[in-house]
BAKE-455600 format. One line per 2 residues: their letters; for each residue x, y, z of N, C-alpha, C, O. Coordinates in Angstrom, 2 decimals. Atoms other than C-alpha are relative to their C-alpha. Layout:
// BAKE-455600
a> X Y Z X Y Z X Y Z X Y Z | ...
// end
This chain:
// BAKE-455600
xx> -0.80 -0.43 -1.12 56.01 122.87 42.04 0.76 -1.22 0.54 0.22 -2.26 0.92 | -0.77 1.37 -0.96 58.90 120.55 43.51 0.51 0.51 1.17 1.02 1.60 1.42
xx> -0.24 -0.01 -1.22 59.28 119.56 46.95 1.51 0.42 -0.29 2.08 0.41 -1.38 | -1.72 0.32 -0.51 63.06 120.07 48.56 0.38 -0.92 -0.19 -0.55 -1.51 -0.74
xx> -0.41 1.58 -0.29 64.75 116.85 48.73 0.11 0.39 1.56 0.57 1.47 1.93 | -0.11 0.29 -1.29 64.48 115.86 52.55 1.44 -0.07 0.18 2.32 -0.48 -0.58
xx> -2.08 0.10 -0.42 68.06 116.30 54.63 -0.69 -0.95 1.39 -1.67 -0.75 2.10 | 0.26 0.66 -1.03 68.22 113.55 56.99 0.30 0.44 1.49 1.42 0.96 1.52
xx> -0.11 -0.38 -0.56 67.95 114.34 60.45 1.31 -0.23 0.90 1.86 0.64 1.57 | -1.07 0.60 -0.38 70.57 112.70 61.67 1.01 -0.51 -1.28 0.44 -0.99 -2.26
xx> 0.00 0.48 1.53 73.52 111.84 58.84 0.03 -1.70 0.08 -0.03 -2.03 1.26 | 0.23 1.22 0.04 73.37 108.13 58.26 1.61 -0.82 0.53 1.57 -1.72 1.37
xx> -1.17 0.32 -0.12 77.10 107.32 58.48 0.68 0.26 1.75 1.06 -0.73 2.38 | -0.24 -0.04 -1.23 78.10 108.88 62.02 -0.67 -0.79 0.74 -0.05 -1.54 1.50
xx> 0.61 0.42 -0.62 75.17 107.64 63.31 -0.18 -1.67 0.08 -0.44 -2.31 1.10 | -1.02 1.42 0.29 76.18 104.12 61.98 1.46 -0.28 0.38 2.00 -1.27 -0.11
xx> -1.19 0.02 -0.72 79.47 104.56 63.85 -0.21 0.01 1.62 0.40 -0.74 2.39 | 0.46 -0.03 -1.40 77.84 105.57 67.25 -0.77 -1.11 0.45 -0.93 -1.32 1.65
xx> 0.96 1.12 -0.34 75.67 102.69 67.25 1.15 -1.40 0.11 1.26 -2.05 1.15 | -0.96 0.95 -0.07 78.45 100.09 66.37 1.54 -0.05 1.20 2.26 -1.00 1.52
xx> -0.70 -0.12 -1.04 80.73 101.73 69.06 -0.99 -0.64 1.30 -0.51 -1.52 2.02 | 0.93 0.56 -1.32 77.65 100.93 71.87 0.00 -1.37 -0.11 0.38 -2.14 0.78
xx> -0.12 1.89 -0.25 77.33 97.34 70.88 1.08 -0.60 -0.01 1.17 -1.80 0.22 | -1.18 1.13 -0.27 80.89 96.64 70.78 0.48 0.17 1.13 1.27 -0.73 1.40
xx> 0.06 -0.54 -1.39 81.18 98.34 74.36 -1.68 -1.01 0.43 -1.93 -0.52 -0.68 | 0.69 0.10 -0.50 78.29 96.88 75.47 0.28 -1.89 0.05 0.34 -2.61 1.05
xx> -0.53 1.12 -0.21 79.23 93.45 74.09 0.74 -0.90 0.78 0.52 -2.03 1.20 | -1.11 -0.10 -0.33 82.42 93.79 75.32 -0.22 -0.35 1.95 0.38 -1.24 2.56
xx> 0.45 0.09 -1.46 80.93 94.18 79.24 -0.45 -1.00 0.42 0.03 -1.53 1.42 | 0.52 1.08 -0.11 78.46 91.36 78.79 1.11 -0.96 0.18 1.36 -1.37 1.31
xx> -0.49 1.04 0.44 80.86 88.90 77.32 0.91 -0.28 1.31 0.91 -1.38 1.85 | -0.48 0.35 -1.32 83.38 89.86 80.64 -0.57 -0.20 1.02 0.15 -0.54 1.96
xx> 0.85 0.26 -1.02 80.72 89.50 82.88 -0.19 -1.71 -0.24 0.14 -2.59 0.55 | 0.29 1.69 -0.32 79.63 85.94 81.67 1.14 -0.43 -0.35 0.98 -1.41 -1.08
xx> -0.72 1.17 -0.09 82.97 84.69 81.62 0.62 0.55 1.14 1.85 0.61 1.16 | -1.20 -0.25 -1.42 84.24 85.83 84.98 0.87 0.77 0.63 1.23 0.88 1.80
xx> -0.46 -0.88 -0.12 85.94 88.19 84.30 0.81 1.27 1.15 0.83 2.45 0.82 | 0.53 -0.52 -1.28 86.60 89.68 87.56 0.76 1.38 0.05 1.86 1.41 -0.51
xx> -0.87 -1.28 -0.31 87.84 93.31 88.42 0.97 -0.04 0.70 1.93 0.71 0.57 | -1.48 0.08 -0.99 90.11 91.90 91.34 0.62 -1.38 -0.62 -0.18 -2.29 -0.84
xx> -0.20 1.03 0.03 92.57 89.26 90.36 -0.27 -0.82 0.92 0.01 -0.29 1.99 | -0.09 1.32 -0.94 91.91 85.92 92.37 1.02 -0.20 0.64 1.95 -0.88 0.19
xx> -0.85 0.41 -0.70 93.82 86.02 95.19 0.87 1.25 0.49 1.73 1.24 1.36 | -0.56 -1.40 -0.64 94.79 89.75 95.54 0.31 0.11 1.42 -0.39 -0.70 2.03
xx> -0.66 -0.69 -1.26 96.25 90.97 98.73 -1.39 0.56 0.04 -2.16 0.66 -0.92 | 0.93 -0.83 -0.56 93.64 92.85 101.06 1.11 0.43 0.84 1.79 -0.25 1.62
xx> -0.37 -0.93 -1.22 95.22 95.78 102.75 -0.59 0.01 1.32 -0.07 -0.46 2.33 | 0.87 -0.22 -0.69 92.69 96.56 104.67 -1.27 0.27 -0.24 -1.63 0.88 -1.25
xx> 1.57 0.04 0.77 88.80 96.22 104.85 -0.50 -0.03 1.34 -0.05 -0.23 2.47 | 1.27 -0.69 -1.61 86.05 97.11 107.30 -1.39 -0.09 -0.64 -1.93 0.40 -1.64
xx> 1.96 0.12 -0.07 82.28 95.93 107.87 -0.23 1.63 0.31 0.41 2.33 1.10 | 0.65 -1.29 -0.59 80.19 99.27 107.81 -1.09 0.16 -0.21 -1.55 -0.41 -1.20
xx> 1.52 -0.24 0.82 76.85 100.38 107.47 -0.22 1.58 0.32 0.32 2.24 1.21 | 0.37 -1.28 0.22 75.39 103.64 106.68 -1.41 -0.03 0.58 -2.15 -1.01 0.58
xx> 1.04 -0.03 -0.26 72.60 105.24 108.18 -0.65 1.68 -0.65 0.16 2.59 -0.83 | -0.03 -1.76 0.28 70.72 108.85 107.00 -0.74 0.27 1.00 -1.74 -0.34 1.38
xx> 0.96 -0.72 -0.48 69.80 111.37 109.22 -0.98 0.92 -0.54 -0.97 1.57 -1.59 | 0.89 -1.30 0.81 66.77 113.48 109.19 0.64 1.29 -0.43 0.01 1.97 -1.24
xx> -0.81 -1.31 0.31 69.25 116.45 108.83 0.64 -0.02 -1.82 1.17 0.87 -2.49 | -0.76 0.11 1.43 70.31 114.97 105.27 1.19 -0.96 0.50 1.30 -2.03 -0.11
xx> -1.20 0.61 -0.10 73.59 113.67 106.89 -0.10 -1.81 -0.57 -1.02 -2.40 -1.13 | -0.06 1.44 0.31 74.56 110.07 106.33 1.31 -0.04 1.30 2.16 0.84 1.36
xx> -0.68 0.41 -0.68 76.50 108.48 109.23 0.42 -1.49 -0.51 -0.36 -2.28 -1.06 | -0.27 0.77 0.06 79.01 105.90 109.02 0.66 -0.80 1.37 1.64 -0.43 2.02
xx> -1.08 0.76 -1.51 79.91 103.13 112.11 0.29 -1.10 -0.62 -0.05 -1.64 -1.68 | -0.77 1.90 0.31 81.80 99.88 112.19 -1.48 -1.02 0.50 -2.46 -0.84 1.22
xx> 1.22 1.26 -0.10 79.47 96.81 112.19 0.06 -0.49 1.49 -0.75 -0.49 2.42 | 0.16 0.78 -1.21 80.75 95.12 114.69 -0.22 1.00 1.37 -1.12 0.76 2.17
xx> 0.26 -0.91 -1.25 80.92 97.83 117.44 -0.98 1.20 -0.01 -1.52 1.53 1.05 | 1.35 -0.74 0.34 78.40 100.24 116.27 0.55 1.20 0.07 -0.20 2.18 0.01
xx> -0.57 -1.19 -0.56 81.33 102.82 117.06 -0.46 1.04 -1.85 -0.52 0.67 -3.02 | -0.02 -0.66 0.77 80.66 105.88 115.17 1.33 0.23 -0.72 2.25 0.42 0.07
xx> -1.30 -0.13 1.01 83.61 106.28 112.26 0.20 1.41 -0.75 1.25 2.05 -0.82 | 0.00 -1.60 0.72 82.36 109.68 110.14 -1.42 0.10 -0.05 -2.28 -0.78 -0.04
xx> 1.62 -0.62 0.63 79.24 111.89 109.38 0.18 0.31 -1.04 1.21 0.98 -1.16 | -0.31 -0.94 1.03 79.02 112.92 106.10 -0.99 1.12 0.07 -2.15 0.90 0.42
xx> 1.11 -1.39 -0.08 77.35 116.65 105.94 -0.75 0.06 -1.15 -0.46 -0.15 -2.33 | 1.57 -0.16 1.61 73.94 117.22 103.76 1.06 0.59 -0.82 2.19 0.82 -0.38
xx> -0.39 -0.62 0.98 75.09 118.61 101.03 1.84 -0.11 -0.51 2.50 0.62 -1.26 | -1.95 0.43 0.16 79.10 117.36 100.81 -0.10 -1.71 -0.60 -0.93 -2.61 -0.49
xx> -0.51 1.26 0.39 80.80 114.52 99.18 -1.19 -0.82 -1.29 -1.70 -1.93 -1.14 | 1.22 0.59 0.79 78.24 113.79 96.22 0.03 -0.88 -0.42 -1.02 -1.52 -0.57
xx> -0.29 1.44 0.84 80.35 110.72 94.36 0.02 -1.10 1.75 0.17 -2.31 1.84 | 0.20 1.05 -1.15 80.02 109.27 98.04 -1.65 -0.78 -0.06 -2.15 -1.86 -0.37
xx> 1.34 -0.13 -0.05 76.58 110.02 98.58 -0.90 -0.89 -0.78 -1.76 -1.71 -0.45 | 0.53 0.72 1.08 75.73 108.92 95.35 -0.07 -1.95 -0.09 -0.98 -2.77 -0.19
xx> -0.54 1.47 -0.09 77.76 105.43 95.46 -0.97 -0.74 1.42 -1.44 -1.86 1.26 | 0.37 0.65 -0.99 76.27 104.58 98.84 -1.83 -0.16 -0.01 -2.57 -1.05 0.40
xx> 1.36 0.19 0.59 72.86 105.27 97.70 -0.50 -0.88 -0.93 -1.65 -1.31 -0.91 | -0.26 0.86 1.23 73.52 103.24 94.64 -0.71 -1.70 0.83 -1.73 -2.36 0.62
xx> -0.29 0.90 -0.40 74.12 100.51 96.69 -1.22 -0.63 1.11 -1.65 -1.79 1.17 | 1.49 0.20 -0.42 71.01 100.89 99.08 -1.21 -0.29 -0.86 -2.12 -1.06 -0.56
xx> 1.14 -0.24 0.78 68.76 101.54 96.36 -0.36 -2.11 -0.39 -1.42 -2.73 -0.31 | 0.01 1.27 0.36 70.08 97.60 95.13 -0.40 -1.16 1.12 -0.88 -2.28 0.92
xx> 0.77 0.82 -1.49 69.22 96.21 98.87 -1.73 0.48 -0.41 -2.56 -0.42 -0.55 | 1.29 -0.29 0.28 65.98 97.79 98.10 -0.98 -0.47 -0.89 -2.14 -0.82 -0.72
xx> 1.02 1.08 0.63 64.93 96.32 95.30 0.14 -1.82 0.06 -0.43 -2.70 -0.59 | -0.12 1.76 -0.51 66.07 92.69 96.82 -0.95 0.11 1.14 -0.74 -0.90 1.81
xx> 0.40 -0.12 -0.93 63.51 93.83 99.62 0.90 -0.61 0.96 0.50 -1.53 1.68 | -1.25 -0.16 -1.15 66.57 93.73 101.79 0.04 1.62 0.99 -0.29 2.66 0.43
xx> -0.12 -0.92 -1.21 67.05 96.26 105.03 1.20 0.45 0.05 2.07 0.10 -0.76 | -1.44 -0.23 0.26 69.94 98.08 106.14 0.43 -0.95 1.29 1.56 -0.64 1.67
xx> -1.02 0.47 -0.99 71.02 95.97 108.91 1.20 -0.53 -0.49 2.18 -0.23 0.18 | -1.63 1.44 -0.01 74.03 93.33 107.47 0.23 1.77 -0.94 -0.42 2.73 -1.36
xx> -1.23 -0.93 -0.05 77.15 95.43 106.70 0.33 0.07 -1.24 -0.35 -0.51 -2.10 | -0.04 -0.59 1.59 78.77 96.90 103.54 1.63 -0.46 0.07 2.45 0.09 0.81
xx> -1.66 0.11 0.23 82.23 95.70 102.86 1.02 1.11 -1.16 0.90 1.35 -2.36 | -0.88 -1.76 0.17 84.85 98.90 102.28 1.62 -1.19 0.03 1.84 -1.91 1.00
xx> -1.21 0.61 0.88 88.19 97.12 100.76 0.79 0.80 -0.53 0.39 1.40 -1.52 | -1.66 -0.37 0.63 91.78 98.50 100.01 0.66 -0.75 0.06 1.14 -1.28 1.07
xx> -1.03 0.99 0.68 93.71 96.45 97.88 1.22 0.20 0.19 1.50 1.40 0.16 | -1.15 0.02 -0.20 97.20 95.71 98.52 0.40 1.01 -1.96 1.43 1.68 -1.87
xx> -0.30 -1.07 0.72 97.50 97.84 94.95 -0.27 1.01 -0.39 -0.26 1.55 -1.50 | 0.87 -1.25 -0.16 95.99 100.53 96.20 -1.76 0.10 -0.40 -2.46 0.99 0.10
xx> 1.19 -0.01 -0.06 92.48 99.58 94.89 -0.95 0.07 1.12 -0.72 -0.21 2.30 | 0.88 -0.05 -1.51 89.31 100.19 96.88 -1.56 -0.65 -1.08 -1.98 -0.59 -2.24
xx> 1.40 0.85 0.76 85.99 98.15 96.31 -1.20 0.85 1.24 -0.96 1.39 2.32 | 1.24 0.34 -0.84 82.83 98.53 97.97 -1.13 -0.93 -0.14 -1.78 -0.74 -1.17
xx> 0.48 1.28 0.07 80.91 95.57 98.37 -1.32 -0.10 0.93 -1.34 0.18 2.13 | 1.06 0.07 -1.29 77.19 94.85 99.65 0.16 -2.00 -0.25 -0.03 -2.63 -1.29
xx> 0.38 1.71 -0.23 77.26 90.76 100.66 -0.94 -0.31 -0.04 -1.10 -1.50 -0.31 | 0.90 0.40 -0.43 73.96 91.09 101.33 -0.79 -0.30 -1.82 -1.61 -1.19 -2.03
xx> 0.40 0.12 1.22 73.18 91.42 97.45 0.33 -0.61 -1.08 -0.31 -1.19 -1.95 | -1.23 0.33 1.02 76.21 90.77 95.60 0.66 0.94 -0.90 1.51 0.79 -1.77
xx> 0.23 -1.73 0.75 76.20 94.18 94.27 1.93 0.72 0.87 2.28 1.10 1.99 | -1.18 -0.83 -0.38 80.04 95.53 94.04 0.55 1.75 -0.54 -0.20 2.16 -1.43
xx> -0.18 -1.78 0.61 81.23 99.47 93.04 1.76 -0.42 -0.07 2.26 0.01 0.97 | -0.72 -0.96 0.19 84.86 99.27 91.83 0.49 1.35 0.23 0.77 2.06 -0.73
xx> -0.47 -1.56 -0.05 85.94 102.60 93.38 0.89 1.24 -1.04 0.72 2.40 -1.40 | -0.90 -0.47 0.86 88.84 103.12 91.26 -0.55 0.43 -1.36 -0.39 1.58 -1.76
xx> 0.72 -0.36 1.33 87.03 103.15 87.97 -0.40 1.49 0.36 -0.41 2.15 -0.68 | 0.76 -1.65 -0.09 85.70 106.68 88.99 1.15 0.69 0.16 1.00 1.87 -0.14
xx> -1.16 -1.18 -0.11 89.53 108.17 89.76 0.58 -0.31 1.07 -0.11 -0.60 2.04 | -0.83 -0.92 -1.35 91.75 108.77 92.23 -0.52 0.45 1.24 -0.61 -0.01 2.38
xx> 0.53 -0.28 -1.24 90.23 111.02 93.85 -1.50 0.19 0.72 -1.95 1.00 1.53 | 1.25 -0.17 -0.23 86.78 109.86 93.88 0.25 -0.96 1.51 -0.12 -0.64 2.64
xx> -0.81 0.43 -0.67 88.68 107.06 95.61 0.17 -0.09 1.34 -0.24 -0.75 2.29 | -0.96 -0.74 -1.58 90.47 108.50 98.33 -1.27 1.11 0.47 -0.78 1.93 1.25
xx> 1.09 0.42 -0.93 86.98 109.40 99.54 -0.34 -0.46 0.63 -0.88 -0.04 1.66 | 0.49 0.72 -1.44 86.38 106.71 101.14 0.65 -0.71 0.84 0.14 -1.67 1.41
xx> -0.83 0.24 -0.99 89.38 106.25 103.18 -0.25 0.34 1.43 -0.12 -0.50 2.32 | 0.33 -0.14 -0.99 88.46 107.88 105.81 -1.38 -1.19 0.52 -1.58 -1.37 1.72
xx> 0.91 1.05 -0.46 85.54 105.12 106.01 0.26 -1.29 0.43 -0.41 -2.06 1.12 | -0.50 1.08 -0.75 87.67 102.61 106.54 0.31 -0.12 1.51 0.47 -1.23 2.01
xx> -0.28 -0.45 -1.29 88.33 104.02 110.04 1.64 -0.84 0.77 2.82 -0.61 0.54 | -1.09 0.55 -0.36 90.43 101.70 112.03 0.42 -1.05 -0.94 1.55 -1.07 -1.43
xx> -0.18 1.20 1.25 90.00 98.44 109.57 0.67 -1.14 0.25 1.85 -1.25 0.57 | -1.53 1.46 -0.45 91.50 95.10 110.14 0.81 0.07 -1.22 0.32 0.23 -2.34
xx> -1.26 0.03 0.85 94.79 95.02 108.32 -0.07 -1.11 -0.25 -0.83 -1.73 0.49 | -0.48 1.48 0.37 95.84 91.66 106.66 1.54 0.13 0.18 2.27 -0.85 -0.03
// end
């Protein structure tokens, strides 16, 4: 009696294409990271940018005020705005494992070419906004509230 011949579970060739796409993407990230690479040119224009910090309520919400005045700016509602939600969580989660708090402020940045950053100082930990779209984006305009202009 003869076995089947075995069919590989995967075929060998694609799967030797998917692998060589990840390490040259992955390379590719490293290699701009350790040389500097930076997402904003050196020396960009700042539109406008605003200290903020987030807080959550027990309701789910997440409130946003200005640093310096503590003035309230927006609520976001439980269940709304998820690429916010998400991003700002992101960004706590990275204070968190620096056993860092939420007091010091979150820097919220629009680039004189329309870019928007979000920035924790307290970590070093930045989010590119733009990389996610448009109109993941133009989300967090309204967080800028009033903003010092440059």
């Amino acid at each position: 009696m003869t076995m089947p011949a075995k069919t590989p579970l995967f075929p060998p060739i694609p799967l030797a294409s998917v692998g060589i796409v990840l390490a040259a993407t992955i390379g590719f990230a490293l290699f701009g990271r350790l040389n500097g690479l930076a997402a904003s040119p050196p020396g960009e224009p700042i539109e406008r940018t605003a200290l903020i910090r987030f807080a959550d309520r027990p309701d789910g919400a997440i409130t946003v005020s200005g640093a310096s005045d503590g003035r309230l700016i927006v609520v976001i509602a439980p269940r709304s705005d998820d690429f916010l939600r998400a991003t700002i969580h992101s960004l706590a989660y990275g204070r968190e494992l620096s056993h860092l708090g939420p007091d010091l402020p979150f820097r919220l940045t629009m680039w004189r070419s329309g870019r928007f950053t979000l920035e924790d100082p307290a970590t070093g930990w930045h989010i590119d906004l733009e990389a996610f779209g448009a109109t993941n984006a133009a989300a967090f305009v309204p967080l800028l509230g009033e903003g010092r202009t440059s």
